[in-house]
C-alpha positions as CSV (number, residue, x, y, z in Angstrom):
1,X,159.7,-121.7,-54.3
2,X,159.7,-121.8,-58.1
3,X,162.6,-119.9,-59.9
4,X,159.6,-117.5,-61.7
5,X,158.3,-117.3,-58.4
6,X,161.1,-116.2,-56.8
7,X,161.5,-113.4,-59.8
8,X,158.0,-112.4,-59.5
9,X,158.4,-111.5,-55.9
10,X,161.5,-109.9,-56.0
11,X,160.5,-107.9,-59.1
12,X,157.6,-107.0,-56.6
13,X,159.5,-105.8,-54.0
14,X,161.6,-104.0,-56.1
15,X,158.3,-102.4,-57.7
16,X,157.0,-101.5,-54.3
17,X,160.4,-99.9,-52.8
18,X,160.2,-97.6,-56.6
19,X,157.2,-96.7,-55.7
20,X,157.3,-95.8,-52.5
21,X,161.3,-94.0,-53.4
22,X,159.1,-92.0,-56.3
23,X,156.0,-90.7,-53.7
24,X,159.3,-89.6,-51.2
25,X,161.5,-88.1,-54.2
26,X,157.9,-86.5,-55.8
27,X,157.2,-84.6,-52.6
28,X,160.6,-83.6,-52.4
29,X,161.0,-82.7,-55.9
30,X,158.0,-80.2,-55.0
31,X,159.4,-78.8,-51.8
32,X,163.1,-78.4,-54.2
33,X,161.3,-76.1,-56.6
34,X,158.9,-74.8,-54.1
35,X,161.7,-73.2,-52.0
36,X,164.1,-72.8,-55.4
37,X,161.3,-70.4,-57.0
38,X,160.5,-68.4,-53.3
39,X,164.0,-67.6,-53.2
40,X,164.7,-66.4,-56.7
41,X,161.4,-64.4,-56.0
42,X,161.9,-62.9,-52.7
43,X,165.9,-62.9,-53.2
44,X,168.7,-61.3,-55.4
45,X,170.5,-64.3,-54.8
46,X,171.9,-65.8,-58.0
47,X,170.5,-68.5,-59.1
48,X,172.7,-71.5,-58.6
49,X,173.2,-70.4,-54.8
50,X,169.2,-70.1,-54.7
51,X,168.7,-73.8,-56.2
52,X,171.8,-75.3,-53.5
53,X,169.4,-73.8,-50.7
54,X,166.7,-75.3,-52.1
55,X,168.4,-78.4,-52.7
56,X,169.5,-78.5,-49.0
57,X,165.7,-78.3,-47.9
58,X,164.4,-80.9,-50.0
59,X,167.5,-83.5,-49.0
60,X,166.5,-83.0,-45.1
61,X,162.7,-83.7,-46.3
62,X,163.5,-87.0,-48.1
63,X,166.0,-88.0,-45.3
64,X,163.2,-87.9,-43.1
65,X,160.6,-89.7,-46.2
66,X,163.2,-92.2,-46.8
67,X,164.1,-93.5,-43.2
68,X,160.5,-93.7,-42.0
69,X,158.5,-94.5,-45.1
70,X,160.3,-95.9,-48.0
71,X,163.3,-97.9,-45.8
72,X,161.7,-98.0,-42.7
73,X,161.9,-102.1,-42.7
74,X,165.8,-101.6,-43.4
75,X,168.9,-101.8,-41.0
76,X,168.6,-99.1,-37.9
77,X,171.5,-100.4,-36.0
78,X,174.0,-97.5,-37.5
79,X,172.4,-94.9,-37.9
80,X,175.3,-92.3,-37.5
81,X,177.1,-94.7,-40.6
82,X,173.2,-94.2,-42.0
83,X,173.1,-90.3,-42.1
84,X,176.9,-89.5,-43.0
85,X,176.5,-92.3,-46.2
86,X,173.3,-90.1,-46.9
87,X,175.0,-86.8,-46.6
88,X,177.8,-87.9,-48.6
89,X,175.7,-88.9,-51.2
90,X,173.1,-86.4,-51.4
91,X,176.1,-83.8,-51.7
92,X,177.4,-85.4,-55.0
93,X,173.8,-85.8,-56.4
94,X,173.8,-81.6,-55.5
95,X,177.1,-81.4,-57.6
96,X,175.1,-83.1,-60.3
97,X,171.9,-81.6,-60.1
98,X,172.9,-77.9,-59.7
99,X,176.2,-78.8,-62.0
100,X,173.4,-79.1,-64.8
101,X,172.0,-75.7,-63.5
102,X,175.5,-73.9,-63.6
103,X,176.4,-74.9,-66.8
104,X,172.8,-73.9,-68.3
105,X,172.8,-70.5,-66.5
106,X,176.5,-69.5,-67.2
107,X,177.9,-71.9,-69.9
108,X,175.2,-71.1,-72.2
109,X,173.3,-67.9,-70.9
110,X,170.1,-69.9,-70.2
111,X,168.7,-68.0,-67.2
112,X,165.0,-67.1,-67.5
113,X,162.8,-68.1,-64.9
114,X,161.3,-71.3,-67.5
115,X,164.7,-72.1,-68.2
116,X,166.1,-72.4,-65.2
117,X,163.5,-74.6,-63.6
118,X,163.7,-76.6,-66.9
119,X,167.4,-77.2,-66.3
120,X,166.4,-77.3,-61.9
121,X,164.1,-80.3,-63.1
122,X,165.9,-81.6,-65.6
123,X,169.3,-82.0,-62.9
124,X,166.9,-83.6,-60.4
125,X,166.0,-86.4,-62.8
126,X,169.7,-86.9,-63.6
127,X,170.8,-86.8,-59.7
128,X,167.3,-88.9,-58.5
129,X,168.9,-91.8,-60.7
130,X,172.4,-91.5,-59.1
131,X,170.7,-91.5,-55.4
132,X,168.2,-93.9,-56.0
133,X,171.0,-96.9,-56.4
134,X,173.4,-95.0,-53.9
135,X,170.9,-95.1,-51.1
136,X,169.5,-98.4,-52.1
137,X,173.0,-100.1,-51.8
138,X,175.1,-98.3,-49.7
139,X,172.9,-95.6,-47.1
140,X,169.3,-98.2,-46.1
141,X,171.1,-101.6,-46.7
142,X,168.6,-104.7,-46.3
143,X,168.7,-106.2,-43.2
144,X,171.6,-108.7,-42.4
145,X,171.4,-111.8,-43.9
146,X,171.5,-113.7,-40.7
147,X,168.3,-111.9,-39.2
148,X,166.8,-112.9,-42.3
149,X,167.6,-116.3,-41.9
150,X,166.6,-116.1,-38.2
151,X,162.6,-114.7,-39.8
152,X,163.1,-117.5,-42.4
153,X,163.9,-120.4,-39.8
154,X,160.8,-119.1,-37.2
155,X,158.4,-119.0,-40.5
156,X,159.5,-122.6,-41.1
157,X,159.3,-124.0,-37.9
158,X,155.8,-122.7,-37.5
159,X,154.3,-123.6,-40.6
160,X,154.1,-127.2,-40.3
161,X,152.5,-126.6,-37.0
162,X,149.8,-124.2,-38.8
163,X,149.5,-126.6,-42.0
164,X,148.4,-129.4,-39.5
165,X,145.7,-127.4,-37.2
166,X,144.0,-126.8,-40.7
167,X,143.8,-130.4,-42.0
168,X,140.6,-132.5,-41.1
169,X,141.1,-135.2,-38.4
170,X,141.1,-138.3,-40.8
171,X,138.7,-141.3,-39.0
């Protein structure tokens, strides 16, 4: 394959996998303010403890999004390794997004309901950048590169066969 080939189709894949990481991290960014704004409304908890509980929800929902949908063609063989590497990192992006909250709310007295989901939305845009290469490279690795050659080889060795059941018997 051609080297601008070979770009086009990873910039592709790439494409897709952002895609399909955004729908996820969109849903869950939902069910995160969802659940952040229930319990500040049906609550007197404070609201940095209110936005970690909601946090928590949301990173169980895109666990579950992000092992079935978005990386569900991705290494399974570990998936203990898998879900303490996805803890691990979903707690530091919760230090960064509710980090941005805390200092907001109590570093500079910004704690009306619009400002704190301002500063809720504005953390999980700064965190969603920090877990979308964390997970990519370290939690839902690609596939080993010997099972990829494996697929490559069996592709090869079958194409030739294919190529000549489609050309016209020559008399």
């Amino acid at each position: 394959m051609s080297e601008p080939g070979a770009l086009r189709m990873r910039l592709q894949g790439l494409f897709r996998e952002v895609a399909k990481f955004g729908a996820v991290g969109a849903v869950g960014v939902l069910v995160d303010l969802g659940v952040f704004n229930l319990v500040r409304h049906f609550s007197d908890l404070p609201v940095v403890r209110a936005s970690v509980i909601a946090t928590v929800v949301a990173i169980v929902f895109n666990y579950l999004g992000f092992r079935y949908f978005t990386y569900r063609d991705r290494d399974k063989s570990s998936r203990a390794k898998e879900l303490t590497l996805f803890l691990v990192f979903s707690l530091v992006g919760l230090v960064i997004q509710n980090g941005l909250l805390f200092a907001a709310t109590y570093g500079f007295g910004w704690d009306t309901p619009l400002q704190s989901n301002f500063f809720k939305f504005f953390g999980i845009g700064v965190a969603t950048l920090f877990r979308f290469w964390s997970y990519r490279t370290w939690v839902f690795r690609a596939l080993p590169a010997k099972e990829a050659v494996q697929t490559a080889e069996s592709f090869l060795e079958q194409a030739p066969r294919q190529a000549s059941r489609r050309q016209p018997d020559r008399v």
